[in-house]
N, C-alpha and C positions, 0 to 999 in steps of 0.2 A: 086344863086345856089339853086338848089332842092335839101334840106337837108333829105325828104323821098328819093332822089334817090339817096342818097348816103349811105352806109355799115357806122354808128358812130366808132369812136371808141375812147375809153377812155384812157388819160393816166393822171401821177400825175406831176403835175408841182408846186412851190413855188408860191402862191397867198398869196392875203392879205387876213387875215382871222379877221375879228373882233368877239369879244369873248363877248358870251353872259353873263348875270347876273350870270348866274348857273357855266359858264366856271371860273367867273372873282371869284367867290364865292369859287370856287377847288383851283383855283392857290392860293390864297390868305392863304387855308390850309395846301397846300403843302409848301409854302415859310414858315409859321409859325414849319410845322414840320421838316423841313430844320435846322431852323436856332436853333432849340433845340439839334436837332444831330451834328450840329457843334459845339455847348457848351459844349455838354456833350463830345465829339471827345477833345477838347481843355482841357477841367478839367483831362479827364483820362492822354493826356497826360503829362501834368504840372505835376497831381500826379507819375507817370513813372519817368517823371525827379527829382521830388522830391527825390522817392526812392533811385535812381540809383545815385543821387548825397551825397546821406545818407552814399551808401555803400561804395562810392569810398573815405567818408569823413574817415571813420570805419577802411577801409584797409588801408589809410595811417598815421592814429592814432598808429593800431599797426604795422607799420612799424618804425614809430618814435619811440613807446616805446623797439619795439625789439632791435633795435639798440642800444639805450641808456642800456639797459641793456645788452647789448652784451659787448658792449666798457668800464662799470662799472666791470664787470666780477663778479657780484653777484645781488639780490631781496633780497626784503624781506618777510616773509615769518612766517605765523604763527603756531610755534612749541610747544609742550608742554614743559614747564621750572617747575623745583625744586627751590622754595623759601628756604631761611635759612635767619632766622634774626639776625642779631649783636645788641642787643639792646644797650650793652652798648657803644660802636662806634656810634651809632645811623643808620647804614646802613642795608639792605637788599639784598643780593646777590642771583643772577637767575644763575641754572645751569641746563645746557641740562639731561631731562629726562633719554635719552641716554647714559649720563655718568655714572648713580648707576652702581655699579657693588652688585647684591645680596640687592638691595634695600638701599644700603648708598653709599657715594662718597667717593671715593678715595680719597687719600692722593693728594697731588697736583693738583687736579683737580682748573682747573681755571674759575671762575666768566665769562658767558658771559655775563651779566647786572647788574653795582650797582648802587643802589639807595637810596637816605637817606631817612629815615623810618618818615613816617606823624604821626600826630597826630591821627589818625584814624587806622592806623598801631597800633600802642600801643594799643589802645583797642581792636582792634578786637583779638590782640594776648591774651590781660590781659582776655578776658571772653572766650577764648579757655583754656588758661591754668586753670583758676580757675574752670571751667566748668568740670574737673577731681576731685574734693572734692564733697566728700559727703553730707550730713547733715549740708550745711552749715549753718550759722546763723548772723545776723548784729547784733551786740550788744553794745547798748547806751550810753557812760562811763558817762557822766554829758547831760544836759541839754543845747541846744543851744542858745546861747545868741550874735545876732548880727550876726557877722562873725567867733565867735570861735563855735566851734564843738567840739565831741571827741567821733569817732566809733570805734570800733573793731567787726571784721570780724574771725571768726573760722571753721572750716572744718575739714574731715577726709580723709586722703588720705593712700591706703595699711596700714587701723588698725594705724594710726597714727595720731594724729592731730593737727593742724595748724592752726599760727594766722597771723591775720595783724592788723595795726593800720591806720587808716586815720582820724587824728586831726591837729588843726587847732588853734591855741590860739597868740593872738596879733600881727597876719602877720607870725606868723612863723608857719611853715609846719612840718608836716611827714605824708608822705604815702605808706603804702605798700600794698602788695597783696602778696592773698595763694601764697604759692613757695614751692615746695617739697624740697628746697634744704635749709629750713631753719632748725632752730631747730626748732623740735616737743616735746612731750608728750604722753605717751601712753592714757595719760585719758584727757578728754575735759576738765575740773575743772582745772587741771594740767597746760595746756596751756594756760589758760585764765588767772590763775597766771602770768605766765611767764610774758605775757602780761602788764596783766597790770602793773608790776614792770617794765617795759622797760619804760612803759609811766608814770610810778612817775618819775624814774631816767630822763626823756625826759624833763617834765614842770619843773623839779627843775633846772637843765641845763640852758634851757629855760629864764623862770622869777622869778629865786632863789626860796633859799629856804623858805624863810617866803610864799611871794604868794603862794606856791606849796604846802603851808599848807591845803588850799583852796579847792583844791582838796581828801584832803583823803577821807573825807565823802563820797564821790562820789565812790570812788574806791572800799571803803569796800561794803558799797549797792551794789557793782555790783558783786560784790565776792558771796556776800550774797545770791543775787537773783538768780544766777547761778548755786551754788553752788546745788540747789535746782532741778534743772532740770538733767532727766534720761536718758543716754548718750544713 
């Protein structure tokens, strides 16, 4: 066949094509950046079902808990509460804010939480309440020796003033603190008497009367030295 005398004409057919350095060098980039888009396609969407398994974990959390609290017919719930101590009960009673009527409670109002009073309860109440005296002052009655002690504590509360004792002689105890509901003295000198006569009548009580001889010395210097300071 005279292929000059014949019109060519072109078309596209499927042949084999072998692919040269430069081809085999593109595919090679294109499968690498391939297979980044399918890792990266694969992490988004594990993270997707991460989420969406987050949420569905979330919505039947508080489905559980709605429920249960449905079927409880109450929460709980934090409200402001009115503390009152019973010290001498030893307890502490919480009553709804809500209940004062004019800033105190009513007659019958009922506790909604009691709780027996800590050691940490007692102080914190003992340095509120003393915390209302004035001018107070700790004062030394003897010398400590060992384990015995013997303070006295005085203050002024509304032009009044008040004592306590906290002493300590052969295991045995007294302790007290400021109290406005004790007896007072108009004058500080005055109360410190008082004072200290409770605590002669206390160690005589105590470790008789001859031991408690022991003590006066102490009493009167303390009288003495006091006596001396300007109220």
């Amino acid at each position: 066949m005279n292929m000059k005398e014949n019109k060519l004409k072109v078309v596209k057919r499927s042949v084999k094509h072998v692919f040269t350095p430069e081809e085999t060098a593109k595919l090679n980039v294109d499968f690498g950046q391939s297979f980044d888009s399918l890792q990266a396609a694969e992490a988004d969407k594990k993270s997707v079902v991460i989420q969406y398994s987050a949420k569905v974990q979330e919505a039947e959390s508080r489905m559980t808990s709605l429920r249960a609290t449905i079927n409880a017919g109450f929460e709980m719930r934090d409200k402001p509460l009115v503390i009152v101590f019973d010290m001498a009960a030893g307890k502490k009673h919480f009553y709804l804010e809500s209940d004062l009527v004019d800033g105190e409670l009513p007659e019958g109002a009922v506790a909604l939480i009691t709780e027996s009073i800590t050691d940490a309860d007692r102080q914190q109440e003992l340095i509120e309440a003393e915390s209302k005296f004035e001018c107070q002052a700790v004062i030394e009655i003897f010398a400590a020796v060992k384990t015995d002690f013997g303070w006295l504590k005085v203050g002024r509360l509304n032009d009044q003033w008040f004592s306590a004792l906290n002493v300590s002689i052969g295991g045995k105890t007294i302790t007290e603190r400021l109290d406005g509901e004790q007896k007072c003295s108009k004058n500080r000198i005055d109360q410190i008497r008082r004072a200290l006569k409770t605590f002669a009548g206390w160690v005589e009580e105590t470790i008789g009367r001859e031991e408690a001889k022991g003590f006066k010395n102490a009493i009167e210097l303390c009288k003495a030295g006091q006596a001396e300071i300007v109220e």
